[in-house]
C-alpha positions as CSV (number, residue, x, y, z in Angstrom):
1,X,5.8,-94.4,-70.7
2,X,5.3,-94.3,-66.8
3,X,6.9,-97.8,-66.5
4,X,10.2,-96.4,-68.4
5,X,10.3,-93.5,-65.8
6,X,9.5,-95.3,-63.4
7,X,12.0,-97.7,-64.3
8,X,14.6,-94.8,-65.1
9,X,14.1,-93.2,-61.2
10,X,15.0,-96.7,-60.0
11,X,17.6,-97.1,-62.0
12,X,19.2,-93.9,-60.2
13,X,18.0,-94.6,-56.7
14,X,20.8,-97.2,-56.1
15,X,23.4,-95.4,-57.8
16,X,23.0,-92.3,-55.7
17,X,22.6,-94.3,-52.5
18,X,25.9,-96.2,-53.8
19,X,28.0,-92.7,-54.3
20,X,26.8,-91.0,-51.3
21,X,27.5,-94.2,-49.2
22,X,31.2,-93.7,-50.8
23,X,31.8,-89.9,-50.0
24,X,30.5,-90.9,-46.6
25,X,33.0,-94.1,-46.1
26,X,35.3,-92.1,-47.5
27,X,35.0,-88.8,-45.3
28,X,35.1,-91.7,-42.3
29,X,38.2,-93.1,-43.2
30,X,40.0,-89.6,-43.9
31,X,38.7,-88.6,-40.1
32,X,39.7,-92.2,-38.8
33,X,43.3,-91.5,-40.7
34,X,43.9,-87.6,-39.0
35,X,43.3,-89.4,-35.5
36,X,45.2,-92.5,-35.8
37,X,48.8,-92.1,-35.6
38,X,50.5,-92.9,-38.4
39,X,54.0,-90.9,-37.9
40,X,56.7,-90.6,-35.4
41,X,55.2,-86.8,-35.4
42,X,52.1,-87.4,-34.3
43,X,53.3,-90.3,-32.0
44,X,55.2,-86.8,-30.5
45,X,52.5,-84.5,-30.2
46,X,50.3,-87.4,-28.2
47,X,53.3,-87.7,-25.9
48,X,53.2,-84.1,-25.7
49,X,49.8,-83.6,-25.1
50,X,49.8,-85.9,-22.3
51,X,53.1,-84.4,-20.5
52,X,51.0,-81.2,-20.7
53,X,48.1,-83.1,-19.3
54,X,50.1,-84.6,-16.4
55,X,51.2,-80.9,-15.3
56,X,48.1,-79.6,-15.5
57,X,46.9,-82.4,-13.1
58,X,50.0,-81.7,-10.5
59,X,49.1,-78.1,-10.9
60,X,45.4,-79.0,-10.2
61,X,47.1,-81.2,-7.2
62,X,49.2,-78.4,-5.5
63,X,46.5,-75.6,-6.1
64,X,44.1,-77.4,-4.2
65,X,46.4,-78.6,-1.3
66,X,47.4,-74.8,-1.2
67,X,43.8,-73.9,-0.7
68,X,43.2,-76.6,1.7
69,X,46.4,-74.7,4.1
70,X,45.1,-71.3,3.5
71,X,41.9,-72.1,4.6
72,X,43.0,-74.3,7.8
73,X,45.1,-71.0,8.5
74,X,42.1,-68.6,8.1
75,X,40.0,-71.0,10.5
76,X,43.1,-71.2,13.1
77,X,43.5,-67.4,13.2
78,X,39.3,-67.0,13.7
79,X,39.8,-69.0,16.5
80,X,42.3,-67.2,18.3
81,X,40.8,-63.4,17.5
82,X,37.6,-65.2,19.1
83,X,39.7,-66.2,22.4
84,X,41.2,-62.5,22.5
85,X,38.4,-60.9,22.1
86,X,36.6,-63.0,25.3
87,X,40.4,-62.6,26.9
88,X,39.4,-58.9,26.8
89,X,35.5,-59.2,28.5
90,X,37.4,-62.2,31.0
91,X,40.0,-59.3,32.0
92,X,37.3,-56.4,32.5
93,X,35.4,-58.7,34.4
94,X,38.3,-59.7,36.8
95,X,38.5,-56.3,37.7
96,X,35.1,-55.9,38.5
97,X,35.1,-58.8,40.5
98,X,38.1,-57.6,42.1
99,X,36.2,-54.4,43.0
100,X,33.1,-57.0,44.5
101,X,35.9,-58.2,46.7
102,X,37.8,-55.3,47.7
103,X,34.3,-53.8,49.2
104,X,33.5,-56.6,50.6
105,X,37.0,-57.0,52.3
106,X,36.6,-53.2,53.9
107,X,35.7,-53.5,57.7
108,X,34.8,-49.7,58.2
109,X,32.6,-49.3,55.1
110,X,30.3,-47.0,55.6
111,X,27.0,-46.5,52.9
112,X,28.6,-43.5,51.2
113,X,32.0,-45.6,50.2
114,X,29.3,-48.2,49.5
115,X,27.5,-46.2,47.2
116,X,30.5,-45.3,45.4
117,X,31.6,-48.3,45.2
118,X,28.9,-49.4,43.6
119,X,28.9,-46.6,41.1
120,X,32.0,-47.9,40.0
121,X,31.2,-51.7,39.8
122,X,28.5,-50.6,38.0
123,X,30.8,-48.4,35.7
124,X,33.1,-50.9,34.9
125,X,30.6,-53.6,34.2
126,X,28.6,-51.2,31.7
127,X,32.0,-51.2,29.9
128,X,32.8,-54.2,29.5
129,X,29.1,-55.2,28.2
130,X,29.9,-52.8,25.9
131,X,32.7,-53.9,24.9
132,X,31.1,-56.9,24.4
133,X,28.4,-55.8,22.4
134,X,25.6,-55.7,24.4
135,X,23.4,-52.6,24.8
136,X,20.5,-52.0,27.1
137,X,17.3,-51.6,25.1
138,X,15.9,-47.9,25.5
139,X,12.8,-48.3,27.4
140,X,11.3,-45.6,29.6
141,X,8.3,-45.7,32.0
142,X,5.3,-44.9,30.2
143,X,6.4,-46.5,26.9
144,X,4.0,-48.7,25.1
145,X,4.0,-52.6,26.2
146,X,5.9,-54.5,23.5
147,X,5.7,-58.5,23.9
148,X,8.8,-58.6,21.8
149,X,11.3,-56.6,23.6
150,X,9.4,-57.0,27.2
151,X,8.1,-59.5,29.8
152,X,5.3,-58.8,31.8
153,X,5.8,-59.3,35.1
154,X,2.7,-58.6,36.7
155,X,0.2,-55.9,36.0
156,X,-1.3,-52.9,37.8
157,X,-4.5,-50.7,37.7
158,X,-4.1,-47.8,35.6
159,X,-4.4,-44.0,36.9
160,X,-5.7,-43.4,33.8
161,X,-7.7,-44.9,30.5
162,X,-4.9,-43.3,28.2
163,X,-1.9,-45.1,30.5
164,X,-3.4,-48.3,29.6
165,X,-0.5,-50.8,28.2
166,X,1.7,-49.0,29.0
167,X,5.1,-49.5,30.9
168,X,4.5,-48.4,34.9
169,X,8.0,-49.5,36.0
170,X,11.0,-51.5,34.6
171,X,11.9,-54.3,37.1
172,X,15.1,-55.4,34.8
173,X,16.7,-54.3,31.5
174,X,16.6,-56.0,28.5
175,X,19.8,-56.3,26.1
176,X,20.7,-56.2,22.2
177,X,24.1,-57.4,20.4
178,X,24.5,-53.8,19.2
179,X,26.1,-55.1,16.1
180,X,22.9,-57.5,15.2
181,X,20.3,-55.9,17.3
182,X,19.5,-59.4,18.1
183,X,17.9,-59.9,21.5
184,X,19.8,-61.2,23.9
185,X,17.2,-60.6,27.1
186,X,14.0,-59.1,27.2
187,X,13.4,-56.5,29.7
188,X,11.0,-57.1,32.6
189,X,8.6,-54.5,33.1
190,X,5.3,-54.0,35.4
191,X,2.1,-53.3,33.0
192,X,-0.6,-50.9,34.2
193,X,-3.8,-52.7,32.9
């Protein structure tokens, strides 16, 4: 009795292996029929769909030589709002220099037209480093030392324990970009120890 099942599962193996090796040869050769041409139609819609392909690649083409001009242009116009704006700080400091000359030029200068003259020198050259972005960094005798923002130039006994590390007198400014508040020069300062 086992060898006749046994015999009957065989006997069906090969025979369902068989169909299902049909159904699949036969799917395959349906899928291999839709994608081979057989018809002036579909011989069409190929043509078609390559025409369609070929714009899109020409599109493709002029979109990115159009990007390519627009962003030459954009670099091109940086460049020159970079020259006018420096146009702007040369011109300020012309004038200032201009000034420089002027007093030095002046045979009868005496120290009152001198100091005024300076005031104004001084004026003028505050505005353009404005202009220009630079600030002066607030620091006020008796401020505490900060290595970041201040050089030591040399230090000095304290009157007291509390002034200690603190600022005793600013030698020269220090600067920030006032848009960054990125240092542009630290500020030398005299240190009371």
């Amino acid at each position: 009795m086992q060898d006749n099942l046994h015999e009957d599962t065989q006997s069906e193996l090969p025979e369902q292996v068989d169909e299902e090796k049909q159904a699949t040869d036969s799917t395959t050769q349906s899928e291999l029929e839709e994608l081979t041409p057989t018809s002036s139609t579909s011989l069409s819609e190929l043509e078609a769909l390559q025409q369609e392909n070929m714009q899109l690649k020409q599109k493709h083409s002029l979109l990115l030589a159009d990007f390519s001009t627009y962003r030459n242009r954009i670099d091109a116009e940086k460049a020159r709002y970079a020259i006018m704006g420096n146009m702007v700080l040369l011109m300020q400091l012309a004038d200032v220099k201009d000034d420089i000359g002027f007093a030095q030029s002046d045979t009868v200068l005496d120290l009152v037209q001198a100091k005024s003259m300076l005031e104004t020198v001084k004026s003028k050259l505050a505005t353009a480093m404005q202009s220009a972005g630079l600030m002066e960094l607030s620091i006020q005798k008796g401020d505490k030392f900060d290595a970041k923002t201040m050089e030591a130039i040399t230090t000095i006994q304290a009157p007291s324990e509390d002034a200690g590390g603190t600022v005793a007198d600013i030698v020269a400014q220090g600067y920030k970009h006032a848009h960054t508040d990125q240092l542009i020069k630290t500020a030398k300062v005299v240190v009371y120890k």
